[in-house]
Every structure is written in structure tokens, then in C-alpha cells.
MMTF fields as JSON, N, C-alpha, C and O atoms, coordinates in Angstrom:
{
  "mmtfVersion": "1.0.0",
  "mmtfProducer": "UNKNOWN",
  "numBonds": 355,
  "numAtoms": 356,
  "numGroups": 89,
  "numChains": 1,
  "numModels": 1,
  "chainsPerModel": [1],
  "groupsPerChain": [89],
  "chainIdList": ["A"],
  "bondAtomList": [4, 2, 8, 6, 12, 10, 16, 14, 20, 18, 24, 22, 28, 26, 32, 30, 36, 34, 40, 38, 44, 42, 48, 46, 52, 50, 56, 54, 60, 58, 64, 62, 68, 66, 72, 70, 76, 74, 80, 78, 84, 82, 88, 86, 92, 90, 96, 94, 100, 98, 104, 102, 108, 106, 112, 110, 116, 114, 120, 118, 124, 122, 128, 126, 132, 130, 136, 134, 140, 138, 144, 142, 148, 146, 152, 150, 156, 154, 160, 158, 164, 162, 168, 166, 172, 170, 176, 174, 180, 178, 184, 182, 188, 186, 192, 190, 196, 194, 200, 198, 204, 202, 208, 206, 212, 210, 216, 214, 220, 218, 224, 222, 228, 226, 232, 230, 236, 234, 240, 238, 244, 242, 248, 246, 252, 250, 256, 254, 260, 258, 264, 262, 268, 266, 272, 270, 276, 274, 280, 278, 284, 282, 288, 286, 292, 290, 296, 294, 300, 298, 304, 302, 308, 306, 312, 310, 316, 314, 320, 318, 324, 322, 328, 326, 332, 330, 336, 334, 340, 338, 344, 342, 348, 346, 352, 350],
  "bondOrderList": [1, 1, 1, 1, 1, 1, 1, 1, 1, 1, 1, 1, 1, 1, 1, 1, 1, 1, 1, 1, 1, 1, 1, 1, 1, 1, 1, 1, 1, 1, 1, 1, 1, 1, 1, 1, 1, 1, 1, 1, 1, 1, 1, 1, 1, 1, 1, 1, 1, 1, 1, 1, 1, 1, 1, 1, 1, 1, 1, 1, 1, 1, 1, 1, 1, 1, 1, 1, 1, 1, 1, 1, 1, 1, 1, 1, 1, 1, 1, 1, 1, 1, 1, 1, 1, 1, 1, 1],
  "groupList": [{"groupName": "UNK", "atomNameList": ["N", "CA", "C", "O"], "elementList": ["N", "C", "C", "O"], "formalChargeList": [0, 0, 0, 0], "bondAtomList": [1, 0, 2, 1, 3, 2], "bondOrderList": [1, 1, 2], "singleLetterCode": "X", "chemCompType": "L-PEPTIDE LINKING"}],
  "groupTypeList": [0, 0, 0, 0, 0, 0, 0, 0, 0, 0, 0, 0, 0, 0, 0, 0, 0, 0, 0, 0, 0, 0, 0, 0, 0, 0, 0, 0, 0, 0, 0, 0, 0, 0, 0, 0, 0, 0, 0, 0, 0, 0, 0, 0, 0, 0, 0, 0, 0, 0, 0, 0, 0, 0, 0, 0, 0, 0, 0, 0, 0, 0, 0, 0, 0, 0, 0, 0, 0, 0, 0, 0, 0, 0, 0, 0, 0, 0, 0, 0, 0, 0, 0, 0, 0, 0, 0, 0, 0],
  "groupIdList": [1, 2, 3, 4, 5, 6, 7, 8, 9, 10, 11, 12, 13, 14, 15, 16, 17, 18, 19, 20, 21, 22, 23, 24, 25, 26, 27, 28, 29, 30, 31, 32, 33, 34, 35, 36, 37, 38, 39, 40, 41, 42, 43, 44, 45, 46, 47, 48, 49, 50, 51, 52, 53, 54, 55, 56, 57, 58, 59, 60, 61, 62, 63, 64, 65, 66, 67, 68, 69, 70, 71, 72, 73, 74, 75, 76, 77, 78, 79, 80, 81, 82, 83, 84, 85, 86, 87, 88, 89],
  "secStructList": [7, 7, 1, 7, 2, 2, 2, 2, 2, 2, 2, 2, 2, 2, 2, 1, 1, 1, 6, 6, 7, 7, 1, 1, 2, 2, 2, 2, 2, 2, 2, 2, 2, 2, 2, 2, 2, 2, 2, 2, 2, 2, 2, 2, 2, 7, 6, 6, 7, 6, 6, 6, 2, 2, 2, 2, 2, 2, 2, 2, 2, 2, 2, 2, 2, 2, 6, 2, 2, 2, 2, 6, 6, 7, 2, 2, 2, 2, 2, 2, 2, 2, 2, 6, 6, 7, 7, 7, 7],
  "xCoordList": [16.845, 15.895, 15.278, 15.137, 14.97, 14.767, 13.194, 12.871, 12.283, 10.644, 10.28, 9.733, 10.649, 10.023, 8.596, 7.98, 8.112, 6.564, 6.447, 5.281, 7.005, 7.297, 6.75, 5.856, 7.627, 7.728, 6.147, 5.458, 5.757, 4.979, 3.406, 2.653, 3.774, 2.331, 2.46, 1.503, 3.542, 3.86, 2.889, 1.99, 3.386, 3.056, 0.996, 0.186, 0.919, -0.587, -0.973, -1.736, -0.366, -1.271, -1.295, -2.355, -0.647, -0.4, -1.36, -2.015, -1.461, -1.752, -3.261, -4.033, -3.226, -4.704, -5.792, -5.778, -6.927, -7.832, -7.531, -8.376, -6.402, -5.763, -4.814, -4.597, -4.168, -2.871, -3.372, -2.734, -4.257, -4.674, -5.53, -6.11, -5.649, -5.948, -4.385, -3.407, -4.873, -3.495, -4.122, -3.583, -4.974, -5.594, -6.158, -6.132, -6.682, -6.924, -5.736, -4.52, -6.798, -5.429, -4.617, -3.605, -4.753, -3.629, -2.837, -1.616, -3.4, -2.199, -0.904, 0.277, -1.353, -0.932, -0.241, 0.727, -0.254, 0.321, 1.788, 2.799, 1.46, 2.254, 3.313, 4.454, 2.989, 3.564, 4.902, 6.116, 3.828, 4.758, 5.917, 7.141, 5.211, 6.32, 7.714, 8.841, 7.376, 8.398, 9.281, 10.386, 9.04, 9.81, 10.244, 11.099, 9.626, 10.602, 11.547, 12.554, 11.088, 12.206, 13.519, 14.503, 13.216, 14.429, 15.141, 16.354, 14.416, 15.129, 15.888, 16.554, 15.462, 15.804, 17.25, 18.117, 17.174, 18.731, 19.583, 20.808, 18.917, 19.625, 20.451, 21.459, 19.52, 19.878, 21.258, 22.2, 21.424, 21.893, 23.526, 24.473, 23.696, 24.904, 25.347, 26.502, 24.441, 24.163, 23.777, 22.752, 24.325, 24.008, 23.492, 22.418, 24.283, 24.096, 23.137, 22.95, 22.408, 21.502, 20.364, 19.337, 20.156, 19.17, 17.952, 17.047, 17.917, 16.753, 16.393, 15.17, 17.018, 16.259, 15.296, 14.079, 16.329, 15.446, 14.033, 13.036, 14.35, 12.891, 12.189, 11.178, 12.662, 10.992, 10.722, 9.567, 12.303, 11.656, 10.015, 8.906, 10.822, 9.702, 8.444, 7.522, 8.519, 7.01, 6.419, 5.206, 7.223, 6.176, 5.85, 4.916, 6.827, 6.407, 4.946, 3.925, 4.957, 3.318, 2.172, 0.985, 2.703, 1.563, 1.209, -0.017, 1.922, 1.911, 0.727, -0.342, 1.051, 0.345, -1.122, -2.08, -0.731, -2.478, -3.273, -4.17, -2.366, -3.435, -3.597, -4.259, -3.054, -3.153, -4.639, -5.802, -4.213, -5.313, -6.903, -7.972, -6.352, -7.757, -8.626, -9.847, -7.625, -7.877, -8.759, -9.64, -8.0, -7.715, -9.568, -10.531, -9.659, -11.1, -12.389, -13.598, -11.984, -13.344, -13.396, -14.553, -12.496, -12.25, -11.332, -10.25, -11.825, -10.381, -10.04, -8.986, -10.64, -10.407, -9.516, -8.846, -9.3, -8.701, -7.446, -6.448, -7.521, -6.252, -5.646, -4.419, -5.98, -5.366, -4.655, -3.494, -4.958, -4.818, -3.608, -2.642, -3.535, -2.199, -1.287, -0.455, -1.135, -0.099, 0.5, 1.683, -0.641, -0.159, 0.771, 1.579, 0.23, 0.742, 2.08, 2.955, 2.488, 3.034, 4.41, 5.399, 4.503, 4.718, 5.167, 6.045, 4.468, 4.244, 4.093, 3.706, 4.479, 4.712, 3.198, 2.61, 2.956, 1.362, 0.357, -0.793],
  "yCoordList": [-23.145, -22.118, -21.496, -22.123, -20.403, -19.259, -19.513, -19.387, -19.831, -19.952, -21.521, -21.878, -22.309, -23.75, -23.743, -22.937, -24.868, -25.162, -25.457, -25.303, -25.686, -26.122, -24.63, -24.385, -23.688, -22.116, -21.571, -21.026, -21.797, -20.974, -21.427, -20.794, -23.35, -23.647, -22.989, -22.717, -22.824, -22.189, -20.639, -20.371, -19.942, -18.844, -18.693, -18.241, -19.229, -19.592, -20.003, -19.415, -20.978, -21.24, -20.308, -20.39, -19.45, -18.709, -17.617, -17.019, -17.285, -15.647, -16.033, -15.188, -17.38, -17.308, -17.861, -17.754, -18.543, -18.913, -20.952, -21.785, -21.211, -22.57, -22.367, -21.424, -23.768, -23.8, -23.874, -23.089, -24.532, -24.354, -23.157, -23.026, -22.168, -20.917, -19.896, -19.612, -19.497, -18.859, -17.845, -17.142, -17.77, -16.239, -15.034, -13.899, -15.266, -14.524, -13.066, -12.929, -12.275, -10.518, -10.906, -10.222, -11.479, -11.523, -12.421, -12.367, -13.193, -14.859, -14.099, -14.177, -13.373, -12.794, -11.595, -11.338, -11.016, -9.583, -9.949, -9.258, -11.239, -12.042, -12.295, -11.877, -13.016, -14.067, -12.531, -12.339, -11.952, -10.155, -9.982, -10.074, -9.735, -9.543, -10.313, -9.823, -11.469, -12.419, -12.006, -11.609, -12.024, -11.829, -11.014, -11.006, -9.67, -8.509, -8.388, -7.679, -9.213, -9.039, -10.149, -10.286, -10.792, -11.958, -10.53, -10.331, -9.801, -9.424, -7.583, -6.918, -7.26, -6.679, -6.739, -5.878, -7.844, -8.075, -8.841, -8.943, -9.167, -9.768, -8.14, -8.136, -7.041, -5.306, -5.016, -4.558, -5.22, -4.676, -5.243, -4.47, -6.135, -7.151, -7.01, -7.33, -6.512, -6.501, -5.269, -5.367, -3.72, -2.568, -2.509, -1.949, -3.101, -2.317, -3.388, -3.3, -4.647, -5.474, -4.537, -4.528, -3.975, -3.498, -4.151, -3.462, -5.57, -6.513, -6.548, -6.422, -6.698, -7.132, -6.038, -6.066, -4.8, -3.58, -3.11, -2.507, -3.578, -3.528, -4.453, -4.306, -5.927, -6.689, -6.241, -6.011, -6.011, -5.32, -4.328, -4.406, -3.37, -2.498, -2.94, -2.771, -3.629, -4.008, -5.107, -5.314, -5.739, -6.097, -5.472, -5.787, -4.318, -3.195, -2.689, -2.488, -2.578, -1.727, -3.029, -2.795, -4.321, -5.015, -5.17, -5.222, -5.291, -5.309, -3.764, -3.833, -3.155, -1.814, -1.559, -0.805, -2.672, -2.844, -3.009, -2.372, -4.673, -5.235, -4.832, -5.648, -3.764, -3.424, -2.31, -2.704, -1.166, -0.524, -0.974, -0.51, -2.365, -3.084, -3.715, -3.833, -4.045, -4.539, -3.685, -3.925, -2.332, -1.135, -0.794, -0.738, -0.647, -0.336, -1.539, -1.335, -2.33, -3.442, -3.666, -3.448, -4.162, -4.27, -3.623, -4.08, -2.848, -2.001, -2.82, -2.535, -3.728, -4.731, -5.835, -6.404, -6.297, -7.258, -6.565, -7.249, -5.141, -4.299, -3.906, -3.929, -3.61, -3.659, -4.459, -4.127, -5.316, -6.734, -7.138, -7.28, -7.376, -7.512, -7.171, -7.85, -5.47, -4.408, -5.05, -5.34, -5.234, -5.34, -6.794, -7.123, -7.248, -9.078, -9.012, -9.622, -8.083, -8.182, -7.019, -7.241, -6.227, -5.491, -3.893, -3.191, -3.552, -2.692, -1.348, -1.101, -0.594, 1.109, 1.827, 2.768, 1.203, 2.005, 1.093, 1.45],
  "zCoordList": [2.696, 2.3, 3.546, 4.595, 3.395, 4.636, 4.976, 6.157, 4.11, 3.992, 3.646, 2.602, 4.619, 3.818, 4.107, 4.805, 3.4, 3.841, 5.563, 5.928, 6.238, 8.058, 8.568, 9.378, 7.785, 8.659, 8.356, 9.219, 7.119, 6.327, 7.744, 8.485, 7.262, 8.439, 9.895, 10.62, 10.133, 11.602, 11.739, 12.536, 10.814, 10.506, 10.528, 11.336, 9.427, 8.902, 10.38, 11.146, 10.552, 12.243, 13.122, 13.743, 13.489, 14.756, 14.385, 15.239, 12.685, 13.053, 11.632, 11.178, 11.31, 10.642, 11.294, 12.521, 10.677, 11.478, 11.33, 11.656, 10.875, 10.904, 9.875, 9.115, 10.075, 9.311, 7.827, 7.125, 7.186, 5.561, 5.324, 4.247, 6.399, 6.42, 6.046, 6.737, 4.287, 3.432, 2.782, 1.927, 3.069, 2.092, 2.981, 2.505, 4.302, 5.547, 5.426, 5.294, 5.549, 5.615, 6.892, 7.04, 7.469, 8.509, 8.36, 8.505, 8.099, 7.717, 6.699, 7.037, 5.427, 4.51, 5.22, 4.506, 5.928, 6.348, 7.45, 7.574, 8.126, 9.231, 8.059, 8.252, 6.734, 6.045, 5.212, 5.149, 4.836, 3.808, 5.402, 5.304, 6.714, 7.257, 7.465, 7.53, 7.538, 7.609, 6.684, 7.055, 5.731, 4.641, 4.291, 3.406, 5.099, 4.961, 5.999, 6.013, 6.935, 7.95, 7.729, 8.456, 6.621, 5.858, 5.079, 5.149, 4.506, 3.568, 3.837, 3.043, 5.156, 5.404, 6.183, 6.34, 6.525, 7.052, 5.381, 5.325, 4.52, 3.732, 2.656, 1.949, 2.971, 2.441, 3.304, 2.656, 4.549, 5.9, 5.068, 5.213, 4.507, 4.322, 2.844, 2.563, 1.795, 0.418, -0.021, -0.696, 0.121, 0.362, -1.291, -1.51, -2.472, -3.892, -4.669, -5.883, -3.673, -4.019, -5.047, -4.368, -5.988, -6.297, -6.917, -7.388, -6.921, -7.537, -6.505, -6.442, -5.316, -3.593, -3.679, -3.86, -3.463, -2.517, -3.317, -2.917, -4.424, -5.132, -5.388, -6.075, -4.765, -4.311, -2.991, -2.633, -1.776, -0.681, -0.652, -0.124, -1.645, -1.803, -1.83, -1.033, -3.015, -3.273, -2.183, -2.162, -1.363, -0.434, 0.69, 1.427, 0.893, 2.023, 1.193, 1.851, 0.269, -0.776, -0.517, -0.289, -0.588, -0.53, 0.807, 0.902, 2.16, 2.938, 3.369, 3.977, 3.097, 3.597, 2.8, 2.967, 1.789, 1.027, 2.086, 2.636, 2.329, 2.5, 4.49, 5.13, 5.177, 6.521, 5.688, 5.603, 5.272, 4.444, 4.406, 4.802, 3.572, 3.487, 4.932, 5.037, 5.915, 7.119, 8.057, 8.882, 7.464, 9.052, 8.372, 9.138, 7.144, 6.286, 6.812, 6.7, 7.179, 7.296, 8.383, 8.74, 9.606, 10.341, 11.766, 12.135, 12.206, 13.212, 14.266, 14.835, 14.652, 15.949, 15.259, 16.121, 14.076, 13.785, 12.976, 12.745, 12.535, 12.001, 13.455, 13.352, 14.564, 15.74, 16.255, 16.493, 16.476, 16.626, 16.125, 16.874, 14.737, 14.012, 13.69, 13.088, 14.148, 14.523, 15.817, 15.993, 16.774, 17.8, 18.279, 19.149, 17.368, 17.391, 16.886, 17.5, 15.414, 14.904, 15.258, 14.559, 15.927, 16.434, 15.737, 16.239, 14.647, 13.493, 14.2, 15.342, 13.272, 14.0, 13.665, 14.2, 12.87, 12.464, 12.434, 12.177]
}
């Protein structure tokens, strides 16, 4: 499996405020990317996948919620996680 619990704490640790830190907009925005970047190479190989490209979708939408919600409360910590993460906007 591409996301075990090992990767997920990896994740949660690096980019939340600790590893049982899972609800943080960044922990969550790190975690949507991962997974689009699983599933964007899993499109690249699977062109007529059409159940993929439309959870793709929808986590590119949640993903951009929750940057939205970030970039709105916070601009030093929506900076931050573009920049960490290495995001075009």
C-alpha cells in the first residue's frame, strides 16, 4: 500500500505541529498532496481511469479549500506551505 500508517506519521510530523497532530491545515494540505502526487502518476499510466481522475479532482478542490482557508487566516503559515511544499500558487 502506497499510504501506510509509517508514511502518514512521517508526513504529520514534518509538516504538523507533531506526529498525532492530523487535523492542522497543513498537516492536511502536505497529506491531499501526497496523494495527489500518488495519483497523478497512477493517471500518467491509466489514461481512461475515470473513477481516479475524479477523486483526483476532488482532492485537488479540497486541497485548494483548505490553502483558501489558510491563505484567509493566516498568510505567514499559507506561505510557508507553498513554499515547503513546493506549490505554484
Amino acid at each position: 500500500m502506497y499510504l501506510d500508517s509509517a508514511k502518514k506519521e512521517e508526513i504529520f510530523g514534518k509538516f504538523g505541529q507533531g506526529v498525532k497532530d492530523t487535523g492542522s491545515a497543513e498537516s492536511q494540505i502536505a497529506l491531499f498532496s501526497y496523494r495527489i502526487s500518488h495519483l497523478t502518476e497512477h493517471m500518467k499510466q491509466n489514461r481512461k481511469d475515470h473513477s481516479t481522475e475524479r477523486a483526483l479532482t476532488g482532492l485537488v478542490g479540497k486541497r485548494r479549500a483548505l490553502l483558501n482557508y489558510l491563505k484567509s487566516r493566516d498568510i505567514n503559515r499559507y506561505r510557508a506551505i507553498v513554499k515547503a511544499l513546493g506549490l505554484r500558487k
